[in-house]
Each structure stands twice: as structure tokens, then as C-alpha cells.
C-alpha positions as CSV (number, residue, x, y, z in Angstrom):
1,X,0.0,0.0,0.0
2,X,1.1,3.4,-1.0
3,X,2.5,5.9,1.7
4,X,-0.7,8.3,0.2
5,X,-3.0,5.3,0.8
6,X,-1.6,4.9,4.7
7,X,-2.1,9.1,5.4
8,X,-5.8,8.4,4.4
9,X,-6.4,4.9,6.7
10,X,-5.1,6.5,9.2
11,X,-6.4,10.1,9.0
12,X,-10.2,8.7,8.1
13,X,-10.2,6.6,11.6
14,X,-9.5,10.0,13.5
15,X,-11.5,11.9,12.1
16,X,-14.6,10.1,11.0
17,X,-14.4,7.3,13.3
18,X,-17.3,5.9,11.5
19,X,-15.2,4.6,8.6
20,X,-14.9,0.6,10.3
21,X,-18.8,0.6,10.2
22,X,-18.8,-2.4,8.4
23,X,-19.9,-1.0,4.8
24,X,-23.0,-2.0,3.3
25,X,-24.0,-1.6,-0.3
26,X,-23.1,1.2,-3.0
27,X,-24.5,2.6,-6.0
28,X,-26.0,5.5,-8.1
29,X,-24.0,8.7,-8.0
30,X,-27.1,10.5,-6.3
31,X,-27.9,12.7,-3.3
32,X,-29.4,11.3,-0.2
33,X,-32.9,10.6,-0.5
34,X,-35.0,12.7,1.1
35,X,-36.3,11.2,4.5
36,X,-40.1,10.1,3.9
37,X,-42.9,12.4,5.6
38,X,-44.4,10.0,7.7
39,X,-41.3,8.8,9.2
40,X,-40.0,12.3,9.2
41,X,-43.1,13.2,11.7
42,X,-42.6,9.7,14.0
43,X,-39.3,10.2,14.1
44,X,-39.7,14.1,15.5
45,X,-42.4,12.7,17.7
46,X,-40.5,10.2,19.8
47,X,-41.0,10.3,23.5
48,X,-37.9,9.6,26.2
49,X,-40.6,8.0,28.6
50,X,-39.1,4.7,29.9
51,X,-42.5,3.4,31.6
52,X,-43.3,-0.3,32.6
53,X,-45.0,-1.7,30.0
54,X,-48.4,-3.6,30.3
55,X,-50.1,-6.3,28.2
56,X,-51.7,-4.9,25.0
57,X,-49.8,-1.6,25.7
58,X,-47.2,-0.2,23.3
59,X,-43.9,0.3,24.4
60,X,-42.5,4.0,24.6
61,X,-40.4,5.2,21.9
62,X,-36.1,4.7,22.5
63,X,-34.8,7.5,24.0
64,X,-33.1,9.9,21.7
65,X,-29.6,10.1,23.1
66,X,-26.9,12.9,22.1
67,X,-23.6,11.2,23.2
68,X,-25.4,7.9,21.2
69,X,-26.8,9.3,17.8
70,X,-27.5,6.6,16.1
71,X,-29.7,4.9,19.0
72,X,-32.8,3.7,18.2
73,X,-35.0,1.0,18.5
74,X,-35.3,-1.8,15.6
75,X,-39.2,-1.5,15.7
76,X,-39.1,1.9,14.8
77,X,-41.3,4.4,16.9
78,X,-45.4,4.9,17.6
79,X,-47.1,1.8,17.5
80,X,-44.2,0.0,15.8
81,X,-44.0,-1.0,12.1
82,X,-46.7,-2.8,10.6
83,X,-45.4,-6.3,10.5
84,X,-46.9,-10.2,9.6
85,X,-50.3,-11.1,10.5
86,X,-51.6,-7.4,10.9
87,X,-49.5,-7.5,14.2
88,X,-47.1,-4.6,14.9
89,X,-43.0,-4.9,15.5
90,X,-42.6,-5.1,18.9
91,X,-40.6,-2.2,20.9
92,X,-38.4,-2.2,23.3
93,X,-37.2,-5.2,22.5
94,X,-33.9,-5.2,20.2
95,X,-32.2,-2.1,19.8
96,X,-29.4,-1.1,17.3
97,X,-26.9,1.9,17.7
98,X,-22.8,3.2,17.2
99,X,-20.5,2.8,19.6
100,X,-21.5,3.1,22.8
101,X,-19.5,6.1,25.0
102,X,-22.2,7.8,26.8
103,X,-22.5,11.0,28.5
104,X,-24.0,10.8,32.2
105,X,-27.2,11.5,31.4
106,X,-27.5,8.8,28.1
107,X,-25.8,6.7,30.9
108,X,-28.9,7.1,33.6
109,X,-31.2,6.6,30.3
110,X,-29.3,3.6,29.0
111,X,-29.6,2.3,32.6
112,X,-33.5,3.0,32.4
113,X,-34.2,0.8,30.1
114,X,-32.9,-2.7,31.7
115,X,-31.0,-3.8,29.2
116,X,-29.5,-7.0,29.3
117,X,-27.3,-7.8,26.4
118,X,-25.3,-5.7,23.9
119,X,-23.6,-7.6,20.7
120,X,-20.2,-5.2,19.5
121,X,-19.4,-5.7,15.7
122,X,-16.7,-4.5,15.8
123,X,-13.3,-5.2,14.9
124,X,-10.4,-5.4,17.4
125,X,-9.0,-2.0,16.0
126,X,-11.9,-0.3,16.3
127,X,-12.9,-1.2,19.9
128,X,-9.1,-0.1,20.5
129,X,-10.4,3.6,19.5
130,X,-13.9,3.1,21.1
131,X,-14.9,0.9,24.0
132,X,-18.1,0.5,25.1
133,X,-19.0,2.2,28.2
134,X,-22.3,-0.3,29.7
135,X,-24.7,0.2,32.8
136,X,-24.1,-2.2,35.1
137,X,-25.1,-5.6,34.9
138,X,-25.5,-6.0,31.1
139,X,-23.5,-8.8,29.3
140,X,-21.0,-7.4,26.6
141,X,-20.3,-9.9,23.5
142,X,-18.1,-9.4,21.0
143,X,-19.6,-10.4,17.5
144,X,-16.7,-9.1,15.5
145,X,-17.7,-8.7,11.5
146,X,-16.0,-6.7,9.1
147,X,-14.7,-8.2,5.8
148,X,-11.4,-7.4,3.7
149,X,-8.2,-5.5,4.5
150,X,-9.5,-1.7,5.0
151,X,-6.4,0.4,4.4
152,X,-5.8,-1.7,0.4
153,X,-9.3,-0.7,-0.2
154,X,-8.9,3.1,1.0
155,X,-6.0,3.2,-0.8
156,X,-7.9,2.4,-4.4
157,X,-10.0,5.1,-3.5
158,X,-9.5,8.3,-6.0
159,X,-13.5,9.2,-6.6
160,X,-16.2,9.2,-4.5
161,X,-17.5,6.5,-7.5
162,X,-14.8,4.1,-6.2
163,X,-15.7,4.8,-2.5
164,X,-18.8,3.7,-3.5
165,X,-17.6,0.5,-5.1
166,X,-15.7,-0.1,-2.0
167,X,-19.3,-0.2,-0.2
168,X,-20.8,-2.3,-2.5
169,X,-18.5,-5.1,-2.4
170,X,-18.2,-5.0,1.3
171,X,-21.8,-5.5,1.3
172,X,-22.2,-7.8,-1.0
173,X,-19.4,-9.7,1.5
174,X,-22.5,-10.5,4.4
175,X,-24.2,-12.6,1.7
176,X,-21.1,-14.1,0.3
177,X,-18.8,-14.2,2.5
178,X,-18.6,-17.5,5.1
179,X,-17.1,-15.6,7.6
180,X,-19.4,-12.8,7.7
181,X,-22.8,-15.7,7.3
182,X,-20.8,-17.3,10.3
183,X,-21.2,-14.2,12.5
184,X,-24.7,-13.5,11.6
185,X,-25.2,-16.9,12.3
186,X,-23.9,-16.8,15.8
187,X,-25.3,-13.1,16.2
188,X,-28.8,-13.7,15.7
189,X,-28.9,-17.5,17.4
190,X,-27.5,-15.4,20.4
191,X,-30.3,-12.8,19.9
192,X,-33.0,-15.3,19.9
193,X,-31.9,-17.4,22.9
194,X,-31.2,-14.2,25.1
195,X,-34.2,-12.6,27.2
196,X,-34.6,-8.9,27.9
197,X,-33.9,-5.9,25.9
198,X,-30.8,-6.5,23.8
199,X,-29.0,-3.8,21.7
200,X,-26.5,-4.7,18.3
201,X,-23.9,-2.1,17.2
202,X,-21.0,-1.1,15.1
203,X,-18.7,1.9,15.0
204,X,-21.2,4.4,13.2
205,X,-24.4,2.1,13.7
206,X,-25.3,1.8,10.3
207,X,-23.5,-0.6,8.1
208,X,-23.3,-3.9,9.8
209,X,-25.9,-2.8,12.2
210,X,-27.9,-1.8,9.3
211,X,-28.0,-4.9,7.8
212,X,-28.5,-6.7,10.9
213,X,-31.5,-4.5,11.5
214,X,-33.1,-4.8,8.0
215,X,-32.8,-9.2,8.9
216,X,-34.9,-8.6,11.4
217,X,-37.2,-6.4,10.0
218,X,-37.4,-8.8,6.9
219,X,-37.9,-11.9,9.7
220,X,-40.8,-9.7,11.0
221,X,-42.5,-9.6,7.6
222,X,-41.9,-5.4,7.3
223,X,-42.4,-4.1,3.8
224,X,-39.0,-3.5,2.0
225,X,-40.0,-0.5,1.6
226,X,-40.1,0.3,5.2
227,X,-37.1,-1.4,5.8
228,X,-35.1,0.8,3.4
229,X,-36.6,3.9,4.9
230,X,-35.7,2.5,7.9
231,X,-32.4,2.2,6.5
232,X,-32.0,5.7,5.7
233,X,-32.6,7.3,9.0
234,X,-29.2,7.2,9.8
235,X,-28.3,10.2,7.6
236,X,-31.5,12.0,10.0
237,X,-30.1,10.7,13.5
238,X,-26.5,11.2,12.7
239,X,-26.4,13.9,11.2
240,X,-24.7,15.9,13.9
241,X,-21.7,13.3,13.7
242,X,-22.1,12.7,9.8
243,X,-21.5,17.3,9.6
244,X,-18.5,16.8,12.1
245,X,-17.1,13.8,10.3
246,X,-17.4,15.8,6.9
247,X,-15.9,18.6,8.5
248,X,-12.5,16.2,9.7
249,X,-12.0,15.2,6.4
250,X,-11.8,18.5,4.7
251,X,-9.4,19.3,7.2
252,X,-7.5,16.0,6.0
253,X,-8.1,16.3,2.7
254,X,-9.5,19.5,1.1
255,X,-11.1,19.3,-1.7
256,X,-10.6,15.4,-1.9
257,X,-12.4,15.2,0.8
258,X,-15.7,14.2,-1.2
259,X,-14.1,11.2,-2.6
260,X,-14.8,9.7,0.9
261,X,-18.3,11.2,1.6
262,X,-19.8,8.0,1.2
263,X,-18.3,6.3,3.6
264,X,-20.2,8.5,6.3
265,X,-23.4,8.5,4.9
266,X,-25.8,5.8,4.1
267,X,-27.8,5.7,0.1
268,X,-30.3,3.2,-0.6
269,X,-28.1,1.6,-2.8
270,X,-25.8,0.5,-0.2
271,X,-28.7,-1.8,1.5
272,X,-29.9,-2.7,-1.9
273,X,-26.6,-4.0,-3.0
274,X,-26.5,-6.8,-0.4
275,X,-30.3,-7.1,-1.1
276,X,-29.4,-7.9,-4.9
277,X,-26.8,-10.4,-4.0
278,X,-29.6,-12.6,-1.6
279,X,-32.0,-12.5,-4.8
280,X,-28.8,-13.7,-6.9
281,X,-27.4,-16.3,-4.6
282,X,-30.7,-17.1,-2.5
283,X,-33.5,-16.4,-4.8
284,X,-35.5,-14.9,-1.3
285,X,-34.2,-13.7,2.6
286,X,-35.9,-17.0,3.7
287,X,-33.3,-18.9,1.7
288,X,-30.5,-17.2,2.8
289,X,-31.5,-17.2,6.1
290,X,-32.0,-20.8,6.2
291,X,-29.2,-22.2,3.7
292,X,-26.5,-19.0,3.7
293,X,-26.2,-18.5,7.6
294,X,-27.3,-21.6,8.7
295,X,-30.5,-21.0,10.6
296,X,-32.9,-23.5,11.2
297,X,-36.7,-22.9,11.9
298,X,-36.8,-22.9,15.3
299,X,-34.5,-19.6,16.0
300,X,-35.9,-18.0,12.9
301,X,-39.3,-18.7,15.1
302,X,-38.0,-17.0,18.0
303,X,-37.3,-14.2,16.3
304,X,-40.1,-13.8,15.0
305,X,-42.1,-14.1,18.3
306,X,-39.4,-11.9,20.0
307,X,-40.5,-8.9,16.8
308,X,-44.4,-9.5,17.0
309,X,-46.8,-8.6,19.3
């Protein structure tokens, strides 16, 4: 790898920190889409209430939490998104965020909510920058997955066009790669043989997390296109961290700093990329569910049980 390639590895994980967030898809050369109304208003609606919960009674929304961005609950907020069966995904249940470093009071909150497991993505470089900061009690498992060698890829990068390729295959690596089907595998057994509120996370909370999230949502029986909106609310709950990660690469790079724009950002093409691969290997989710990571009926039912109500 080029001396030029090693200034941008190493410059992108200070100043982004979001760059080992396990890259999903790529795509069109387009601007981000812009965030649908309805989830727009949910989204702007959410309540921090962390109430008991009785039968028949809908959860409260996940806390928005500032040192935490990214934090939010897999079921989305209000009554939860429509699901299989006419039932609703049920919240409070999994959650999915970045790295978890809270302030005091997101500490107090995180506490609130009982959790009891939270799965780390991450690689062994980027917990290095980052660890995870937990109330106490909750169990902490390390689920590493991250595919390829990150600084040989950076390097290739001279347009944000090839950043984007860079996404795109990395994505395309959680349906083909065994690794990566491996870790799924043992991620989601884990999350449906574990009671309580559980939360999954990467560095930036949106790549491997993403995908994660969209898994579940898909086990649920979600509409894809709520899943991809879904998807795209990372560009509307980081976007405080997304501005000051921009801002750290111009400072790197000037005007080259766009060529790594996507990297920070999520497009619908980077979920739709590792979508395309499941129809091209798998032919559905199901399949790749069941024959690419190795789930038998039984967990995939406990998900599901876990995600309705």
C-alpha cells in the first residue's frame, strides 16, 4: 500500500471514526434521498418516557440520546411498524446503535431501560479507538464482523464512484462471505436465545448494524419499503456526527475530501446492493437465512415471536 493510501487509513479513523462501520452496499451517484414524511413526523415525535409496559400496551419510543446518535429502536417508533399477520413490531425489545460512549445522562437513560445484552461488531482496532461504556449488569459480547483488509481498499479510492464501489462489495461480503454468514449466524442465534432488551452495534451504527437491522425487520414480515426507509434514518439521526465527520476530512483532505463522503453517509443503494446479492445467490431472505447462515426454523421462530406482538 502506497505511503498516500496509509495518510488516508489512518487520518479517516480520527477523524470520521465511522469509517470501520462495516460497509454495506453502493451505487448511483445521487444525493441522499429525502427522509419520507411519515417517518419524518414519527421520528420528530418520539417520546424519552421509559415506563413499565403492560399487556396490550405499546412500548415508549427509544430515547433519543446525544452522546449515542444513532440509537434507536429496531421496531421503529409509535405503534411499531406494521409487521406479519396485521401485528405490529414489537418495541423495546432489540435495539441497534454506534459505539456506545455515553455522557452521564444517556448513561442514567441507557440504565432505564434494563437492558440486558449488547452484541459489539466490531473489529479489534476499532474497539481499540472506542470501547463500550455499559450500565451495570448488562452482558457485553463481542460479535466481531468486518470483511477485507480496509487500508488496500482506502487506498484504491480516487472518486467518490470508487468509495462507493468499496461499499458495494463490502456488502455484497455479508451474503457471500462464510465468515461474515458465520457471524450473523452466531449473532442472531445469540439474539434469539437471550431474554430482555438487547442492543446490536458497530462503530457508526449503520452498516453492519444496518443490515443486521433490516434481517430482522425482513424476519418480522416489514415491507422492504419500510425497511429501506428504515435504513435511511441514519443520515437524519447522525447527522450531527455525519457534519462533524465531513468537517474532519476536509481538514484532512481538502477538496478530496468528497471522494470519501460515502463512507459516512448511508444511500439506498448500499442496502440494496446486499439485497441484490440474496435474490442472486438465495432467490429470497428466507433462503438465505436458512441455507447462507445456517438457521434452522426454530430460532428464525424465536425471532419472530421476540419482533411481533
Amino acid at each position: 500500500m502506497s505511503r498516500h493510501g496509509s495518510r488516508i487509513a489512518g487520518s479517516l479513523l480520527v477523524t470520521s471514526g465511522v469509517l470501520l462501520a462495516g460497509f454495506s452496499g453502493a451505487g448511483l451517484a445521487q444525493a441522499d434521498p429525502i427522509l419520507p414524511p411519515a417517518l419524518a413526523e414519527l421520528l420528530n415525535s418520539g417520546s424519552a418516557g421509559l415506563g413499565s409496559v403492560g399487556a396490550g400496551q405499546t412500548a415508549p419510543d427509544a430515547p433519543r440520546l446525544a452522546s449515542i446518535d444513532n440509537f434507536r429502536d429496531v421496531a421503529g417508533t409509535g405503534a411499531g411498524y406494521p409487521g406479519a399477520h396485521g401485528k405490529n413490531v414489537n418495541k423495546g425489545v432489540f435495539y441497534r446503535a454506534n459505539a456506545i460512549v455515553p455522557n452521564d445522562a444517556d448513561m442514567a437513560t441507557l440504565t432505564g431501560l434494563n437492558l440486558s445484552t449488547v452484541y459489539d461488531l466490531r473489529a479489534d482496532d476499532e474497539v481499540a479507538q472506542k470501547q463500550d461504556v455499559l450500565p451495570a449488569g448488562v452482558t457485553y459480547k463481542r460479535i466481531p464482523i468486518l470483511s477485507g483488509n480496509i487500508n488496500e481498499m482506502l487506498g484504491k479510492i480516487k472518486s467518490p464512484e470508487d468509495a462507493r464501489t468499496m461499499m458495494q462489495d463490502m456488502n455484497r461480503a455479508f451474503v457471500t462471505g462464510s465468515v461474515e454468514r458465520s457471524k450473523f449466524n452466531e449473532l442472531l442465534t445469540d439474539m434469539a436465545n437471550t431474554d430482555g432488551g438487547q442492543v446490536f452495534h458497530c462503530t457508526a451504527g449503520k452498516d453492519r448494524t444496518g443490515w443486521t437491522s433490516a434481517l430482522l425487520l425482513g424476519i418480522a414480515g416489514v415491507s422492504s419499503q419500510t425497511i429501506m426507509d428504515d435504513y435511511l434514518l441514519t443520515n437524519e439521526y447522525a447527522k450531527d456526527s455525519i457534519a462533524k465527520n465531513t468537517e474532519g476530512l476536509k481538514r484532512a483532505f481538502g477538496d478530496a475530501y468528497v471522494n470519501f463522503i460515502p463512507l459516512v453517509t448511508v444511500e439506498s443503494s448500499f442496502l440494496q446492493a446486499g439485497l441484490d446479492q440474496v435474490k442472486a445467490d438465495y432467490g429470497t431472505v428466507d433462503k438465505y437465512l436458512t441455507d447462507g447462515l445456517g438457521l434452522d426454523q426454530a430460532t428464525i421462530g424465536k425471532l419472530k415471536a421476540k419482533l411481533l406482538r
